[in-house]
DSSP file (Angstrom, degrees, kcal/mol; ACC not computed):
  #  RESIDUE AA STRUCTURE BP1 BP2  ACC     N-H-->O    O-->H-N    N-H-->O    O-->H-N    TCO  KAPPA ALPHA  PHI   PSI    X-CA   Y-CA   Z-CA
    1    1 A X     >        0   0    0      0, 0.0     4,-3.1     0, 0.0     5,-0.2   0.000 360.0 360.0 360.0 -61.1    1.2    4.5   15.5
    2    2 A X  H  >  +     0   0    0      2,-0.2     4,-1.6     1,-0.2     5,-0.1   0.637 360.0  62.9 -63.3 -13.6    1.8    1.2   16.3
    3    3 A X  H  > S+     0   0    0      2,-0.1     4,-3.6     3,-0.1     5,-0.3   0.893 114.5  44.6 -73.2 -60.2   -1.4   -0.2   14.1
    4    4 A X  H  > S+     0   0    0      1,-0.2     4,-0.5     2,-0.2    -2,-0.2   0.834 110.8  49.8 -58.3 -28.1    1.0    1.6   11.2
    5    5 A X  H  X S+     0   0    0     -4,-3.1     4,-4.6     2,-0.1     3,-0.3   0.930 116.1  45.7 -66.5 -52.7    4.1    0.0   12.5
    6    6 A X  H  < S+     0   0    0     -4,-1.6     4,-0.4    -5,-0.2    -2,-0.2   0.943 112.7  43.1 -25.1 -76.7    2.2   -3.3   12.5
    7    7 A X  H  X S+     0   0    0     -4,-3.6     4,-1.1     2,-0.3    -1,-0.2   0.529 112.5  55.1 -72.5 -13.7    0.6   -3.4    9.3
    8    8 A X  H  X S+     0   0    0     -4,-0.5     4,-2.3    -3,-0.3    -1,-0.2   0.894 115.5  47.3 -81.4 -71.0    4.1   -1.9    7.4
    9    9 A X  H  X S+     0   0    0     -4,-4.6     4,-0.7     2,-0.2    -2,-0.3   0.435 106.2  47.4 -48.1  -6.3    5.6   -4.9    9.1
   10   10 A X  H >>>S+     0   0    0     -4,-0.4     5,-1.4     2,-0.2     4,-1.2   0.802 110.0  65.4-145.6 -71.2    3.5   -7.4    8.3
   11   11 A X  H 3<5S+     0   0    0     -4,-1.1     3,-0.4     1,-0.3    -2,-0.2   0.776 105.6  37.2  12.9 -85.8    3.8   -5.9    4.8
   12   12 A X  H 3<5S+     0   0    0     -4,-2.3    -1,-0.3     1,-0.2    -2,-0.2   0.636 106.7  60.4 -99.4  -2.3    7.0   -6.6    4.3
   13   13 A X  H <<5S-     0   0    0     -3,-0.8    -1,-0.2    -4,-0.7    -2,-0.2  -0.057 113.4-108.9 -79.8   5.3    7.4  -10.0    5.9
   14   14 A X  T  <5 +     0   0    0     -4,-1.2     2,-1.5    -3,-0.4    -3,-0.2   0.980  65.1 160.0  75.9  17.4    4.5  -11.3    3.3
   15   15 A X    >>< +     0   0    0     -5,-1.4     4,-1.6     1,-0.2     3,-1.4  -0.347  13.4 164.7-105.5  63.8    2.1  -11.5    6.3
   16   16 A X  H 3>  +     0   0    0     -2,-1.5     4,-1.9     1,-0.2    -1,-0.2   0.679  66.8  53.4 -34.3 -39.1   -1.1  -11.5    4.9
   17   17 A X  H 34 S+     0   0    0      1,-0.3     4,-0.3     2,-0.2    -1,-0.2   0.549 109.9  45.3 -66.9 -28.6   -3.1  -12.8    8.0
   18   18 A X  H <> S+     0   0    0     -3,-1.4     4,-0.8     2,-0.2    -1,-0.3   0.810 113.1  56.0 -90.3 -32.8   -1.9  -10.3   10.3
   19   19 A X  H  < S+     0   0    0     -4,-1.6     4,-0.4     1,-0.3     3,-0.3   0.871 112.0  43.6 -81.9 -39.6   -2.7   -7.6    7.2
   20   20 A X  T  < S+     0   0    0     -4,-1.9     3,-0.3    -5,-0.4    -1,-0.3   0.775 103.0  61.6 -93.2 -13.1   -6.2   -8.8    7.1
   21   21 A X  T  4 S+     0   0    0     -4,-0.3    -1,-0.2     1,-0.1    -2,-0.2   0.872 115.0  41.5 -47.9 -48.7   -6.7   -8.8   11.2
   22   22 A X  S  < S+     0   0    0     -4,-0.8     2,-0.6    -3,-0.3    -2,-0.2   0.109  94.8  83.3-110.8  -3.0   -5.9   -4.7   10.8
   23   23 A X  S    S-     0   0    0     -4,-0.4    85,-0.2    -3,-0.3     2,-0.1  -0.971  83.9-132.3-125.3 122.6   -8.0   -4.0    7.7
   24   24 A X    >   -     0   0    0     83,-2.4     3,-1.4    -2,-0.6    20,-0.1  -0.325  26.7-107.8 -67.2 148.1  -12.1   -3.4    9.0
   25   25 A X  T 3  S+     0   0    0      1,-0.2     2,-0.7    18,-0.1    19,-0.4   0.943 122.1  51.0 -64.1 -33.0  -14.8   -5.4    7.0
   26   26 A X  T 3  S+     0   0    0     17,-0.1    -1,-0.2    18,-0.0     2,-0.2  -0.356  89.2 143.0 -98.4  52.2  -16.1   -2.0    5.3
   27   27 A X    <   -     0   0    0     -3,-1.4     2,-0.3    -2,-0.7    82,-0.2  -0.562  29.3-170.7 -73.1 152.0  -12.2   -1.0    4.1
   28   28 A X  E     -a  109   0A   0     80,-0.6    82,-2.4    -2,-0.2     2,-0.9  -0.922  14.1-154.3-140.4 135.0  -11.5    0.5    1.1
   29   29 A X  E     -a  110   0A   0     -2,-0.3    12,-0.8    80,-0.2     2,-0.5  -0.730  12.7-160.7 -88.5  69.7   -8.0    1.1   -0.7
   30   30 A X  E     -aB 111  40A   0     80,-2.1    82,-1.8    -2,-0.9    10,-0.2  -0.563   4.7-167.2 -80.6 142.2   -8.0    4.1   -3.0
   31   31 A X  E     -a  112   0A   0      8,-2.1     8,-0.3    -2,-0.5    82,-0.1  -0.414  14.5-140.5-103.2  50.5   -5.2    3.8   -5.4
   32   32 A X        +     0   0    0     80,-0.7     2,-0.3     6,-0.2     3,-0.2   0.608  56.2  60.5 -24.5 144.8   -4.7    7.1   -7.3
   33   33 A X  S    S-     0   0    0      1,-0.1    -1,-0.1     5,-0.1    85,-0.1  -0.936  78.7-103.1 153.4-160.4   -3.7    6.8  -11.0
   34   34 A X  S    S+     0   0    0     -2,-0.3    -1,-0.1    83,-0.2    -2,-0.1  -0.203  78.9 118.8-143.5  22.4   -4.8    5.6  -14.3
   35   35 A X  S    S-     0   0    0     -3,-0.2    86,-0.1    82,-0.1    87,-0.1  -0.169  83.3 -97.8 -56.9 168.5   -2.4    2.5  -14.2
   36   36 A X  S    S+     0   0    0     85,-0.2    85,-0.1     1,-0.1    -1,-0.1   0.394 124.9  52.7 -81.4  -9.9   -3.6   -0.8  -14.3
   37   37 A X  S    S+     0   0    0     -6,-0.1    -1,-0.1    16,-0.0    -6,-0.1   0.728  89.3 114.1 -93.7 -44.8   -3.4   -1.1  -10.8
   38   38 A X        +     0   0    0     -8,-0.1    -6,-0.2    -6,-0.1     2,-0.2   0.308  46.9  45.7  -9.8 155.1   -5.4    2.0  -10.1
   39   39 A X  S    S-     0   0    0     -8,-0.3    -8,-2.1     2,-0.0     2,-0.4  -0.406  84.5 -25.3 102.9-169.5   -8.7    2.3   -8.6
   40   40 A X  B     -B   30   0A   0    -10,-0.2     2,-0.5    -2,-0.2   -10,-0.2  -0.837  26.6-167.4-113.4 140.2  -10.6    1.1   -5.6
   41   41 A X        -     0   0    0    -12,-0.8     2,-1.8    -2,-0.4     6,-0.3  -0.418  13.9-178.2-105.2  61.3  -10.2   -1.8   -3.9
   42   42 A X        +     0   0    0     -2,-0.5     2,-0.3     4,-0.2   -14,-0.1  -0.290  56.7  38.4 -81.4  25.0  -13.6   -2.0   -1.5
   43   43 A X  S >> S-     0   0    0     -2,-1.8     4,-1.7   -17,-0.1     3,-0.9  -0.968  81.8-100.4-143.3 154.7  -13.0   -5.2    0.5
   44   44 A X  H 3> S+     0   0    0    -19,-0.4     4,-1.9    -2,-0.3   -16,-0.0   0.815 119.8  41.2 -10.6 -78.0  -10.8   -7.2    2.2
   45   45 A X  H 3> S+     0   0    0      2,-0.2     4,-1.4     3,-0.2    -1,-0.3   0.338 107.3  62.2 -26.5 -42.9  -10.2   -9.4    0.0
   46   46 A X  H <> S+     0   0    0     -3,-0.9     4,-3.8    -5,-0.2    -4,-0.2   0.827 108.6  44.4 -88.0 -39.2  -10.0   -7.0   -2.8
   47   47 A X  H  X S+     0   0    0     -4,-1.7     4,-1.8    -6,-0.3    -2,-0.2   0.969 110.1  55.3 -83.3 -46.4   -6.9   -5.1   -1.2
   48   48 A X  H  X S+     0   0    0     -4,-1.9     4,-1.8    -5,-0.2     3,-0.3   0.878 108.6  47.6 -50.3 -33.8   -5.2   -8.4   -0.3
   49   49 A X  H  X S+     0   0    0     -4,-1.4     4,-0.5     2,-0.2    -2,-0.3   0.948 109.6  54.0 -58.7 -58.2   -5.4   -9.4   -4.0
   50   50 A X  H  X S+     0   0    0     -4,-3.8     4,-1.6     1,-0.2     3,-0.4   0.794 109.4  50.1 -24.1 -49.2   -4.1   -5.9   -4.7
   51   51 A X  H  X S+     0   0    0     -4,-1.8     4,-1.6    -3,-0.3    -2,-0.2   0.952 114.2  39.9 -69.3 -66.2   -1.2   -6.8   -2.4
   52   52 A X  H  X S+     0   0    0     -4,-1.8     4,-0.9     1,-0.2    -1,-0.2   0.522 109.4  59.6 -65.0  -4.3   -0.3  -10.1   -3.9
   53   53 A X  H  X S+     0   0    0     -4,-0.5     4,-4.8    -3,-0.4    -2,-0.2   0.878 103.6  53.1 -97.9 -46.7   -0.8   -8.7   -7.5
   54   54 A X  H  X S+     0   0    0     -4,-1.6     4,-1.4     2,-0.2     7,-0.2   0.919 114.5  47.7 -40.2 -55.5    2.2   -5.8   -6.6
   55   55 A X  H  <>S+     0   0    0     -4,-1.6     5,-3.4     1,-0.2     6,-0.3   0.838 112.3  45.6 -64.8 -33.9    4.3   -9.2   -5.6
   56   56 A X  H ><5S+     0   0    0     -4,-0.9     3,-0.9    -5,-0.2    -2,-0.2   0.943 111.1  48.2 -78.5 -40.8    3.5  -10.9   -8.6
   57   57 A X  H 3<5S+     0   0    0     -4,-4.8    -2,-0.2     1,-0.2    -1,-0.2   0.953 122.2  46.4 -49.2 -42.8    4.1   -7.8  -11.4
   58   58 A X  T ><5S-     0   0    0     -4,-1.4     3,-1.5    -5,-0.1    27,-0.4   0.077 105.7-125.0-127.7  28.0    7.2   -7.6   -9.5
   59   59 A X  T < 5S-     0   0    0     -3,-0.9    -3,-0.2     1,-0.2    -4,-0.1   0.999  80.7 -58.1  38.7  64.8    8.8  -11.0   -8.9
   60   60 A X  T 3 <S+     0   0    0     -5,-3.4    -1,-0.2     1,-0.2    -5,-0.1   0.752 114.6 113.4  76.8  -8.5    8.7  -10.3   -5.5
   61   61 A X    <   +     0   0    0     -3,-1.5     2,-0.9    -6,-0.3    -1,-0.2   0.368  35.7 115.5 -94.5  11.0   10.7   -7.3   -5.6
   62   62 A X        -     0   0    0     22,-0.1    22,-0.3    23,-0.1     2,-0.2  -0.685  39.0-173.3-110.9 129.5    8.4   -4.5   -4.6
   63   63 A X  E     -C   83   0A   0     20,-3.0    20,-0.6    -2,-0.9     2,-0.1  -0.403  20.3-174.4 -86.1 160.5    9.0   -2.6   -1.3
   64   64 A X  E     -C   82   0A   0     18,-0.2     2,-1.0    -2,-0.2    18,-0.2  -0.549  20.7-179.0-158.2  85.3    7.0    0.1    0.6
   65   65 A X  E     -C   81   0A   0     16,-2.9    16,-1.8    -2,-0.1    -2,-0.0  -0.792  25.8-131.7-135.3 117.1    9.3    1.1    3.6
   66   66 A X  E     +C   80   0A   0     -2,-1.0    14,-0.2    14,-0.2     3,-0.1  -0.221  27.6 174.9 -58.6 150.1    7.9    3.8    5.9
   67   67 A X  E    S+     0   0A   0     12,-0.7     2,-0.3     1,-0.5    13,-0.1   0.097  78.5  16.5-117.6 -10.4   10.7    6.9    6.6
   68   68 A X  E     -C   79   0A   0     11,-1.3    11,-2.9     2,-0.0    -1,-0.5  -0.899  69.7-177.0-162.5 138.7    7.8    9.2    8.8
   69   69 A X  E     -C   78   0A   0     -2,-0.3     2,-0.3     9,-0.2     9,-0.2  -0.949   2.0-171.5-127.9 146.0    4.6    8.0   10.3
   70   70 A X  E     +C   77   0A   0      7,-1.1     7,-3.0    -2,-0.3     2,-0.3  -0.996  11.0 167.2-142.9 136.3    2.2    9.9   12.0
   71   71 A X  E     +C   76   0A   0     -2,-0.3     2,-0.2     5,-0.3     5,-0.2  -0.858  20.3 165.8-158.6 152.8   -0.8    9.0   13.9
   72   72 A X        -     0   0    0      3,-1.1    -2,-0.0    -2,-0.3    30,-0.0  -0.791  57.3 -73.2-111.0-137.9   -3.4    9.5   16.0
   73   73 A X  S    S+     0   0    0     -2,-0.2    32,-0.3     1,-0.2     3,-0.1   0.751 127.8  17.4 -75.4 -14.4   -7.0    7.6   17.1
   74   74 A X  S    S+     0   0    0      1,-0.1    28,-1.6    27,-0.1     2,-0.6   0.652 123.2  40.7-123.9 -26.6   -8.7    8.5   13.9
   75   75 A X  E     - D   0 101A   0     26,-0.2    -3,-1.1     2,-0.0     2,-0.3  -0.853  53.8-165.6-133.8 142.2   -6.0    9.6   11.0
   76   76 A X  E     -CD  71 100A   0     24,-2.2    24,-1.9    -2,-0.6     2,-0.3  -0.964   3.2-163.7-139.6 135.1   -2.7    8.2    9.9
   77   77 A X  E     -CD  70  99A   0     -7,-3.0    -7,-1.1    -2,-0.3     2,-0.6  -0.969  10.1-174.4-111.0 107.0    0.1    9.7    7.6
   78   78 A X  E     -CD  69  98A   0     20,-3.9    20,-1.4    -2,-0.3     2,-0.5  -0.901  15.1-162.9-116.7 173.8    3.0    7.6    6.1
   79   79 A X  E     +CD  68  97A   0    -11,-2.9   -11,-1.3    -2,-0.6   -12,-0.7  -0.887  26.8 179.6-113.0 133.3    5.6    8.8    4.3
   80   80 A X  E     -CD  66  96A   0     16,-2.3    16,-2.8    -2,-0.5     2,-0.3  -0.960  29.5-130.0-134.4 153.3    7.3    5.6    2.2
   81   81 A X  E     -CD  65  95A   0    -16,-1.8   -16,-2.9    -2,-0.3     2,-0.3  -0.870  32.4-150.5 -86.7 150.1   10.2    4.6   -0.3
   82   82 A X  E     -CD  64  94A   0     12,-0.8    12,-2.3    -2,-0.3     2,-0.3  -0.990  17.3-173.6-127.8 133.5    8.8    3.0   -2.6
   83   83 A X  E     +CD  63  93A   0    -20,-0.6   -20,-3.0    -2,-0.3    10,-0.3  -0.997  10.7 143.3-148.3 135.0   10.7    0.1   -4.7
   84   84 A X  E     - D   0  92A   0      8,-2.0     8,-4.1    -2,-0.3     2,-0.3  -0.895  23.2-156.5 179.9 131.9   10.4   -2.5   -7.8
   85   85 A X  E     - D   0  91A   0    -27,-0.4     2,-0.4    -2,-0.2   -24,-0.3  -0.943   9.1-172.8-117.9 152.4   11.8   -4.3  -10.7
   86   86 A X  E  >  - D   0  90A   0      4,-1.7     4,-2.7    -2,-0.3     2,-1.4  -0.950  44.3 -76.1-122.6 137.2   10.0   -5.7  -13.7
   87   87 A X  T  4 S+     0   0    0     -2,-0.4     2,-0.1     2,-0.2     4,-0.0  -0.470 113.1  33.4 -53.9  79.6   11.8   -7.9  -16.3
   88   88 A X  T  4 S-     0   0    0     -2,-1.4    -1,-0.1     2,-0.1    -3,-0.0  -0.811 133.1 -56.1-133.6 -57.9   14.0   -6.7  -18.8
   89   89 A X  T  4 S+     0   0    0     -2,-0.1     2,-0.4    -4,-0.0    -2,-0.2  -0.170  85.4 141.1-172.1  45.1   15.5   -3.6  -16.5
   90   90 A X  E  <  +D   86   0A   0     -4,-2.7    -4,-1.7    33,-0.1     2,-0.3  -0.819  19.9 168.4 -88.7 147.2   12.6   -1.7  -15.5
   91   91 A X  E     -D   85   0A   0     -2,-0.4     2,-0.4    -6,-0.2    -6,-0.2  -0.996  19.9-157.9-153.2 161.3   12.8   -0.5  -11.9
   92   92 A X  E     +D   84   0A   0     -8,-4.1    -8,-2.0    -2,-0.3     2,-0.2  -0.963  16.7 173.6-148.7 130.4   10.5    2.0  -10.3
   93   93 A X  E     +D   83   0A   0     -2,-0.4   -10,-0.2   -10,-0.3     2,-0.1  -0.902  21.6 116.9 137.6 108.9   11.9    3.9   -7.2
   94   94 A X  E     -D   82   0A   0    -12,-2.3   -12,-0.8    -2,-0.2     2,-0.3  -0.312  54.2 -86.1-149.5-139.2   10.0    6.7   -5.5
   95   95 A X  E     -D   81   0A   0    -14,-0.2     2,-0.4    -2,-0.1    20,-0.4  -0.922  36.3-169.5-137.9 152.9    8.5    8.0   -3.0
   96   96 A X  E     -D   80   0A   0    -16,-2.8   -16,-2.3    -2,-0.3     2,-0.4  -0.948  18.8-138.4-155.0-176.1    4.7    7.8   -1.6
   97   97 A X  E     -DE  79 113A   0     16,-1.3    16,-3.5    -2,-0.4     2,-0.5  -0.986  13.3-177.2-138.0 130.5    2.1    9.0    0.6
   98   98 A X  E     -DE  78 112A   0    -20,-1.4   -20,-3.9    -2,-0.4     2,-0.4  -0.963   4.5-171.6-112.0 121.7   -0.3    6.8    2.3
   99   99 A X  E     -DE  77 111A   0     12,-3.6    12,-1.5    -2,-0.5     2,-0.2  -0.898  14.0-160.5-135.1 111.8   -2.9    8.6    4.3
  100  100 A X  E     -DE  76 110A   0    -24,-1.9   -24,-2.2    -2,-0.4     2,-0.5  -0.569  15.7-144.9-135.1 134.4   -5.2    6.1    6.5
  101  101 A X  E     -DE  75 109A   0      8,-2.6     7,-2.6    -2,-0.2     8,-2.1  -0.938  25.5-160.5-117.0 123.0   -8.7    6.4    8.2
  102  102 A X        +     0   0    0    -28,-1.6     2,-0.4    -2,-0.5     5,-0.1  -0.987  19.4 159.4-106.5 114.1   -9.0    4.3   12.0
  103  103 A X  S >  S+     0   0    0     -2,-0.3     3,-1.0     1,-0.1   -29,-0.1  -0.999  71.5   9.0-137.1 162.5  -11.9    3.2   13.9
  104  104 A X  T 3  S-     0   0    0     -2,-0.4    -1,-0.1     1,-0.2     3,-0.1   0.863 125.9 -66.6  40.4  49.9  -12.2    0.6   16.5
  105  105 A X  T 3  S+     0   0    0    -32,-0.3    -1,-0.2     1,-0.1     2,-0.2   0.844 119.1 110.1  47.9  43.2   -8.2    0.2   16.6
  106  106 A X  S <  S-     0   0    0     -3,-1.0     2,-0.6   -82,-0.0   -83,-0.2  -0.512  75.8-111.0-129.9-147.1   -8.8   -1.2   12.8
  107  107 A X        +     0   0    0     -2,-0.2   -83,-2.4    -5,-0.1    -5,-0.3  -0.997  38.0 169.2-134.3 126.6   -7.8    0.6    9.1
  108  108 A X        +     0   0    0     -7,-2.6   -80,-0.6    -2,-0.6     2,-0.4   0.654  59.7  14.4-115.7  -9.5  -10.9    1.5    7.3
  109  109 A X  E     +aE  28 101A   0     -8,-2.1    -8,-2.6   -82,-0.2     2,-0.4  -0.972  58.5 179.0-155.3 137.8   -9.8    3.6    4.5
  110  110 A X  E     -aE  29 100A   0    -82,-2.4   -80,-2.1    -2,-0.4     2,-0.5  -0.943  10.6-162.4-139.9 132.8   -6.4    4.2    2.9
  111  111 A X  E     -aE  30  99A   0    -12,-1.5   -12,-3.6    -2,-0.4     2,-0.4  -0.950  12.3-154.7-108.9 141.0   -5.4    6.5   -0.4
  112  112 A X  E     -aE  31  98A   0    -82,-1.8   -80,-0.7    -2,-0.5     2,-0.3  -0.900  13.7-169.2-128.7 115.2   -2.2    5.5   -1.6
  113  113 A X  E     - E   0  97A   0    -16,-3.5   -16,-1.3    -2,-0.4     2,-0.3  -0.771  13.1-144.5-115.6 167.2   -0.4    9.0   -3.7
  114  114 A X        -     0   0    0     -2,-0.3     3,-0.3   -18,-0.2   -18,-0.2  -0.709  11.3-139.6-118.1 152.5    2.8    8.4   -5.8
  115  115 A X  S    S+     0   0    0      1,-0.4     2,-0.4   -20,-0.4     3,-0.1   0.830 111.1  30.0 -79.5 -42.0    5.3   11.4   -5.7
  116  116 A X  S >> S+     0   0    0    -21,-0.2     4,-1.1     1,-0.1     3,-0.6  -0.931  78.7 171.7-125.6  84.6    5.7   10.7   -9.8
  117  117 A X  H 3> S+     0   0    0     -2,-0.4     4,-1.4    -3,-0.3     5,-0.4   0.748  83.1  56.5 -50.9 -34.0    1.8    9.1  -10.7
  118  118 A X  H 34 S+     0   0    0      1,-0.2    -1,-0.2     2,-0.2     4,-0.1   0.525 108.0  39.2 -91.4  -7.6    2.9    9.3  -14.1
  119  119 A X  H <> S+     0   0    0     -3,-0.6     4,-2.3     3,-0.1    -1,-0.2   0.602 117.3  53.9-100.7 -30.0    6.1    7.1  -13.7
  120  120 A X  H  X S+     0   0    0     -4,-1.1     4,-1.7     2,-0.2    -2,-0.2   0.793 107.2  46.3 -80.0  -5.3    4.2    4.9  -11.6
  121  121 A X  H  X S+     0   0    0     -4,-1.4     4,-1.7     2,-0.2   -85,-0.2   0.810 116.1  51.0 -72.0 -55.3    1.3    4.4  -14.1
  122  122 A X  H >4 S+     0   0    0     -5,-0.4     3,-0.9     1,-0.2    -2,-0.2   0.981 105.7  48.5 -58.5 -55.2    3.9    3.7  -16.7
  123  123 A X  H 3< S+     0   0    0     -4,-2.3    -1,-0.2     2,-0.2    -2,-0.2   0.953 113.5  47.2 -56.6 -48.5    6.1    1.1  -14.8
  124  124 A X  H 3<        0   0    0     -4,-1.7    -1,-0.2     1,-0.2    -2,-0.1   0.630 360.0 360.0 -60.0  -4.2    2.7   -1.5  -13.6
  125  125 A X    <<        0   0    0     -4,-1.7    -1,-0.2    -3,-0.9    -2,-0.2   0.753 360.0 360.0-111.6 360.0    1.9   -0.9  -17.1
């Protein structure tokens, strides 16, 4: 739990360094969709750029703020709101599921689900 408390914070304070402490060197990010953000993101590296790319579509505006987490030593569940605006008066507000693979207290796999894939494909694009 607290790796998921962590990495949520860290999140939303912009805290790359702490994000990439918590992330294992053979991580991967699957992102569910056909959006432009879509796919997998197979490194470090790959997933922070993912991270900063979210902030940049969204001037800054996009949230991911856990309402249930669940944990043990191997699996993690969160449950998120999810929030962003894009310029003219798009705004994309939803829900998600993020479901997270642990070894050696680090994050080795996350899939990232949208409640609405098809509004979220549409708004990054």
């Amino acid at each position: 739990m607290a790796l998921l408390r962590d990495g949520f914070a860290a999140f939303d304070k912009g805290d790359m360094d702490l994000i990439r402490e918590l992330l294992a060197d053979g991580v991967v990010h699957r992102v569910q969709g056909r959006g432009p953000l879509s796919g997998s993101y197979r490194t470090p590296e790959e997933i922070l750029g993912f991270y900063v790319r979210l902030f940049e579509l969204s001037g800054g505006t996009f949230r991911a703020e856990p309402y249930s987490l669940t944990a043990d030593d191997a699996h993690g569940v969160a449950l998120v709101h999810t929030y962003a605006e894009r310029p003219p008066d798009r705004v994309l507000a939803g829900r998600a599921v993020h479901v997270f693979r642990f070894a050696d207290g680090r994050i080795t796999e996350i899939r990232s689900l949208a409640e609405d894939q098809y509004a979220d494909d549409e708004f990054w694009s």
